[in-house]
C-alpha positions as CSV (number, residue, x, y, z in Angstrom):
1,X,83.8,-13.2,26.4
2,X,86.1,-11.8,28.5
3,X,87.0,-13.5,31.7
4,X,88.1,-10.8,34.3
5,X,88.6,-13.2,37.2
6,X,91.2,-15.2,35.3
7,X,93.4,-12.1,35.4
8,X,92.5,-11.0,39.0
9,X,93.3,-14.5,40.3
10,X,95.8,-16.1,38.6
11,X,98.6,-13.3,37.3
12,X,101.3,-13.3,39.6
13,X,101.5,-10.0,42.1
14,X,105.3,-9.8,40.5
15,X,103.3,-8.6,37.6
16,X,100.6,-6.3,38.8
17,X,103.0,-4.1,41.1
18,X,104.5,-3.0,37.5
19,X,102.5,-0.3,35.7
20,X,102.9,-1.6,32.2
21,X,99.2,-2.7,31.4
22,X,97.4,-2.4,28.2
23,X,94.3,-3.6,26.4
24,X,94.4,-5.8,23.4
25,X,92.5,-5.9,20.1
26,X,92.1,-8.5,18.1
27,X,91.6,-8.4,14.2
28,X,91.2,-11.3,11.5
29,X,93.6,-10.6,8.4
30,X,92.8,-13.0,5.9
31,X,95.4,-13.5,2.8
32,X,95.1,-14.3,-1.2
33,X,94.8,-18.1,0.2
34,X,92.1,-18.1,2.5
35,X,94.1,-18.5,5.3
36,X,93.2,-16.6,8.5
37,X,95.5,-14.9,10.9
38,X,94.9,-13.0,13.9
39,X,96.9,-9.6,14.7
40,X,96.6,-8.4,18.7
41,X,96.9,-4.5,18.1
42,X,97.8,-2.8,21.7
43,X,95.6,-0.4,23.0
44,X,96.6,1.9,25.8
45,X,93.9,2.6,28.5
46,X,95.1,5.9,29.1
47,X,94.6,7.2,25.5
48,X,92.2,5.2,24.1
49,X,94.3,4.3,21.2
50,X,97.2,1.9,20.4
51,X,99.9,4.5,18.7
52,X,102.8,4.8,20.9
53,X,101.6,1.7,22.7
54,X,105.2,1.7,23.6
55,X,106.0,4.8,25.5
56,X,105.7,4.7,29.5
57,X,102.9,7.7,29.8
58,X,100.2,5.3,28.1
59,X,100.8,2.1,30.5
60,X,98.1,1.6,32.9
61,X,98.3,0.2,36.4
62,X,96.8,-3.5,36.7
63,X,93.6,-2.2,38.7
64,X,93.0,0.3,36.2
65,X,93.1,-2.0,32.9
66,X,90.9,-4.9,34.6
67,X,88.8,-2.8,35.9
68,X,88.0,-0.9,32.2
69,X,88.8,-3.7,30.7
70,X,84.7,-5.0,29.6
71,X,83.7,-1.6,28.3
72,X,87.0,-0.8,26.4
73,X,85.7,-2.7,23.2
74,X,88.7,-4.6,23.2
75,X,89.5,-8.6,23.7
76,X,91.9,-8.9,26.8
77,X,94.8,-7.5,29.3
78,X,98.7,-7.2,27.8
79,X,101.6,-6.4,29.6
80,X,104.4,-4.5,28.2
81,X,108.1,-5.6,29.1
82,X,110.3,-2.7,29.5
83,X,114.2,-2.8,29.8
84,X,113.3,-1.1,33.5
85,X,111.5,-4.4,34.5
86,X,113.4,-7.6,35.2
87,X,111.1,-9.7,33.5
88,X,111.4,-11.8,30.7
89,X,108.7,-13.7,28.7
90,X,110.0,-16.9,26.6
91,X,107.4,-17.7,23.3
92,X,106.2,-21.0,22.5
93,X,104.2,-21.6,19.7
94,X,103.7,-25.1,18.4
95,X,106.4,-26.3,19.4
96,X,106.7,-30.6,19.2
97,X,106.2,-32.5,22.9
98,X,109.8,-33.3,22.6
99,X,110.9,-29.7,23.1
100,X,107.9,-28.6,25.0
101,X,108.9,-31.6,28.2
102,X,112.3,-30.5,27.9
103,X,111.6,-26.2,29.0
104,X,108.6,-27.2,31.3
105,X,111.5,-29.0,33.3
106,X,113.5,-26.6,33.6
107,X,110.8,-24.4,34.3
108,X,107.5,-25.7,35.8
109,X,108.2,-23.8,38.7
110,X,107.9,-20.1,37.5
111,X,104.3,-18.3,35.8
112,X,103.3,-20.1,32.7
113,X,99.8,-19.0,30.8
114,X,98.5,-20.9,27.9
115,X,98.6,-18.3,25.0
116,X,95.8,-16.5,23.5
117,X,95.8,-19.5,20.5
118,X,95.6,-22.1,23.3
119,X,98.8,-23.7,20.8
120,X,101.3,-22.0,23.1
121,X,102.8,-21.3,25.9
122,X,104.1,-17.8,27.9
123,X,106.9,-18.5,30.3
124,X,107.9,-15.0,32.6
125,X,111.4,-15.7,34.1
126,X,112.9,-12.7,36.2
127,X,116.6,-12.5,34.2
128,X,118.7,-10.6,31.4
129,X,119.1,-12.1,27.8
130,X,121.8,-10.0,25.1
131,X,118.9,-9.4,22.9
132,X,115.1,-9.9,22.6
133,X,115.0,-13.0,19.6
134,X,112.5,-14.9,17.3
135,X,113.6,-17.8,16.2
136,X,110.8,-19.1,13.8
137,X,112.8,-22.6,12.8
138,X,113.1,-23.4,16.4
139,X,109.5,-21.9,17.1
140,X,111.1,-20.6,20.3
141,X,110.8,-16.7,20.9
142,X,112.6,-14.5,24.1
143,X,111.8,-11.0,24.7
144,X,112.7,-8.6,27.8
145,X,111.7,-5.1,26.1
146,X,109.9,-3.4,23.6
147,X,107.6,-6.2,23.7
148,X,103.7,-6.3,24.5
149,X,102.3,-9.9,25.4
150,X,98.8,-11.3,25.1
151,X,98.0,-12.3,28.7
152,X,95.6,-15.0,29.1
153,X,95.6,-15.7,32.9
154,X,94.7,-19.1,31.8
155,X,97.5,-21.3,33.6
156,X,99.4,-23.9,32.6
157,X,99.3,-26.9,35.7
158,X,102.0,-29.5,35.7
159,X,101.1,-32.3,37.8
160,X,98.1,-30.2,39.0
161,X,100.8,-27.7,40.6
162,X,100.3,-24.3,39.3
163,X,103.1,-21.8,39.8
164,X,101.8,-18.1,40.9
165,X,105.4,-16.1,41.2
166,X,107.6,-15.0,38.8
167,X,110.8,-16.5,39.7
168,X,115.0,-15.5,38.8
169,X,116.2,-18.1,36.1
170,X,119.0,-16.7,34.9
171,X,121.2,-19.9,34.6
172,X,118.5,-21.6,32.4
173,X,117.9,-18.0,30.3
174,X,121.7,-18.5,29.7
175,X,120.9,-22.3,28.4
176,X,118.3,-22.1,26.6
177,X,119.0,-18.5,24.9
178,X,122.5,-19.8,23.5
179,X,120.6,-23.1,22.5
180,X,118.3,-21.1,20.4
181,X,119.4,-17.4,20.0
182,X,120.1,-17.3,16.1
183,X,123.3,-17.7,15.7
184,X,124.2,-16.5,11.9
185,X,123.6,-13.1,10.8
186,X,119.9,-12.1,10.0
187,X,121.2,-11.9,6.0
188,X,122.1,-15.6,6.2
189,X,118.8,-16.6,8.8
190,X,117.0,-14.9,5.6
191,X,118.5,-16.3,3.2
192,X,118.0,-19.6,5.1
193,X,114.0,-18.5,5.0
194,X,114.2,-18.0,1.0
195,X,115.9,-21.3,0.2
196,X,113.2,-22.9,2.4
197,X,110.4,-21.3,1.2
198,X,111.0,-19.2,-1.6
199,X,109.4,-16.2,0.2
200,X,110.8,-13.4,2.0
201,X,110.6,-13.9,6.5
202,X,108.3,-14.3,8.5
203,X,107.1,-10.3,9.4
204,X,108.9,-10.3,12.8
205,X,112.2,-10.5,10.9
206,X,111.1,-8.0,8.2
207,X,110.6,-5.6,10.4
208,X,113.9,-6.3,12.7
209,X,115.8,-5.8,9.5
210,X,113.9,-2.3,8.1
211,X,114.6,-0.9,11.6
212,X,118.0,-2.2,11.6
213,X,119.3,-1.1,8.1
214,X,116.9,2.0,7.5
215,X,116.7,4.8,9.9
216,X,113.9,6.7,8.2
217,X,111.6,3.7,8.1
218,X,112.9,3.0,11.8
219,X,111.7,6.4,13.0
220,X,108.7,6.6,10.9
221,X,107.4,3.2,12.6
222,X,108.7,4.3,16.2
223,X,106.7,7.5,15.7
224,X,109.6,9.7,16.4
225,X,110.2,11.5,12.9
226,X,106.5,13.5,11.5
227,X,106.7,15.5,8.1
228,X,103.7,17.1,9.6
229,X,101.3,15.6,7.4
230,X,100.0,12.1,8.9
231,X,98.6,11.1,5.2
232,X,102.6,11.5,3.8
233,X,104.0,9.5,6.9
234,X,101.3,7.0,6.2
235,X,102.2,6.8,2.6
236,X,106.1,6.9,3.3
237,X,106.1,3.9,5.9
238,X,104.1,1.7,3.5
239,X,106.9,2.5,0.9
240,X,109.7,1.3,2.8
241,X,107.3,-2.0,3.9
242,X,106.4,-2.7,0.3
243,X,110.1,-3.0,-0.1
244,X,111.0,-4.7,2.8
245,X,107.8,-7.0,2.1
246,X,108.4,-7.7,-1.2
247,X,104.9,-6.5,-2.1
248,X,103.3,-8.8,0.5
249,X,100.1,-6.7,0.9
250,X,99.2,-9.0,4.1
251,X,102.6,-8.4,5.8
252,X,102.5,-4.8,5.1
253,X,99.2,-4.5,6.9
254,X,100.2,-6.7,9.7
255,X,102.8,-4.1,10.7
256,X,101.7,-1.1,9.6
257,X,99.1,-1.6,12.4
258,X,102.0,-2.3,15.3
259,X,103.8,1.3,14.3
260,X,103.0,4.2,16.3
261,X,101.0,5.6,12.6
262,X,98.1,3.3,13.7
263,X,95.4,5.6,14.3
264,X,92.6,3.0,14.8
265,X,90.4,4.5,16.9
266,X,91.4,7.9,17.3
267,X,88.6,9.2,14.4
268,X,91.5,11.2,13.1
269,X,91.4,9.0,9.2
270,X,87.4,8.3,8.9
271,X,84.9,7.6,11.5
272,X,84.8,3.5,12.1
273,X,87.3,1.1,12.2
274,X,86.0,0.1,8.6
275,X,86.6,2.9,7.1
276,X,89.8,3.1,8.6
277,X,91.0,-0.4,7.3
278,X,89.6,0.8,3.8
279,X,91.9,3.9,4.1
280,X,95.0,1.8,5.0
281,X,94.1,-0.9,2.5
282,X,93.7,1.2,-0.8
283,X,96.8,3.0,0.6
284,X,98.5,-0.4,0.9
285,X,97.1,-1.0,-2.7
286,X,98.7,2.8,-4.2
287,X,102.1,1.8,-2.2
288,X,102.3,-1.2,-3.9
289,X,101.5,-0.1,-7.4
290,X,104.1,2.9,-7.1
291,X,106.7,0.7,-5.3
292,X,107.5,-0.6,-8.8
293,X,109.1,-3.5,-7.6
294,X,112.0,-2.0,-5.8
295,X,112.5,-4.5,-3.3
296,X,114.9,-5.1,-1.0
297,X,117.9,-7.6,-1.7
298,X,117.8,-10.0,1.0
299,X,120.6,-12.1,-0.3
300,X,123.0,-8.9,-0.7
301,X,121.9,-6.0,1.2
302,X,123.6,-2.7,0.9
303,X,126.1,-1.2,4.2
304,X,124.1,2.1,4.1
305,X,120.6,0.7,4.2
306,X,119.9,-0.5,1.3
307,X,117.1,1.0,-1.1
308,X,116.7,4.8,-0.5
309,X,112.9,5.3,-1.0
310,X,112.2,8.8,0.0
């Protein structure tokens, strides 16, 4: 159940006075294994839907997401950093005590929320980092834009003291991103990934390299290239992820439903959500089958992009 006055009490003013609120959804993907994993799909109060989560006309103000929060359907408040803001959140997710004593230090006296798996930790920092970063080895994530997080209200208290501003830490940012800012290139971090684990990255990375190395994919999941035909996109995205995903059906999912094609919701590709997820899933299904394998070199990628798909 929702808990309204968590976020009414406890999120720092810093954060309401920004108008970058949104809902969250959550949904259960479970893989070939049995495994479980939980996807937070962004859901703009303004539109009702969660494509183009991303673009400044959907945010809502604080008052008006709490406040439509319980009928919305959805599972809780996010907040979306934006490059105009001067916030930035830093990601902790099951991270060792070790490491966990050593940021709380450094920064017990700024807003910090549990996370919405109660195995993490949000920090919000006022600052400037080079680049938003996810470093899965480390466990230790840093974003400033682009970014929508899961807000909890529920507060972390060290020593019983409980921190209720957002406060400027730029000279630990600066520490703590060059401790754990990747420092190779994302073909040697991947590589890194596939001598570990004998798998492609984790889906944060795969989809940091499609956009970085193919501009059609990059536009397609931005939402700012349509052929006119929303089936076609649909289809053309899913190419480019089977690639990228090496025919992880699971992955492909996962991030098809954070692009601005996500039409959950919007009754535009079948009625209910289940039908919905049907359509995207035999879709996924078609992709892979007519993908024929044509994956994307990790270990030697091409200058130009790589694979050409269209």
């Amino acid at each position: 159940m929702i808990n309204s006055e968590k976020y009414i009490e406890n999120i720092p003013q810093d954060l309401k006075n920004h108008s970058q609120w949104l809902w969250f959804k959550r949904i259960v993907n479970v893989d070939k294994h049995g495994m479980e994993k939980v996807i937070k799909i962004p859901v703009s109060p303004i539109t009702l839907k969660s494509n183009f989560w991303n673009q400044k006309e959907n945010w809502a103000d604080f008052e008006t997401a709490v406040n439509n929060m319980k009928s919305s359907g959805c599972d809780g408040l996010s907040f979306v950093l934006s490059k105009d803001d001067p916030f930035v959140c830093i990601d902790l997710d099951n991270v060792d005590n070790k490491k966990l004593e050593i940021f709380i230090k450094d920064f017990n006296d700024t807003y910090i929320e549990i996370s919405q798996s109660g195995r993490g930790l949000h920090i919000f920092v006022k600052g400037k980092i080079e680049k938003n970063f996810n470093n899965q080895l480390e466990k230790v994530e840093m974003y400033q834009e682009n970014r929508c997080i899961a807000m909890t209200g529920n507060v972390y208290k060290f020593n019983d003291f409980v921190a209720n501003k957002v406060l400027l830490k730029q000279k630990e940012l600066d520490k703590y991103y060059k401790l754990f800012s990747p420092k190779k290139s994302v073909r040697e971090v991947i590589r890194k990934y596939q001598e570990a684990a004998e798998c492609v990255p984790d889906s944060d990375t795969v989809l940091e390299t499609m956009c970085r190395y193919n501009a059609r994919a990059r536009a397609l999941f931005e939402g700012s290239y349509t052929s006119g035909d929303a089936s076609k996109d649909d289809f053309s995205l899913l190419l480019f992820l089977n690639s990228f995903t090496h025919g992880n059906a699971e992955m492909v999912k996962e991030i098809f439903l954070k692009s601005a094609l996500n039409r959950m919701g919007d009754r535009s590709k079948r009625r209910t959500e289940k039908g919905y997820m049907k359509y995207l899933e035999d879709s996924i299904s078609k992709a892979i089958q007519g993908g024929n394998k044509r994956y994307w070199d990790y270990n030697y990628h091409r200058s130009k992009g790589g694979y050409s798909l269209e």
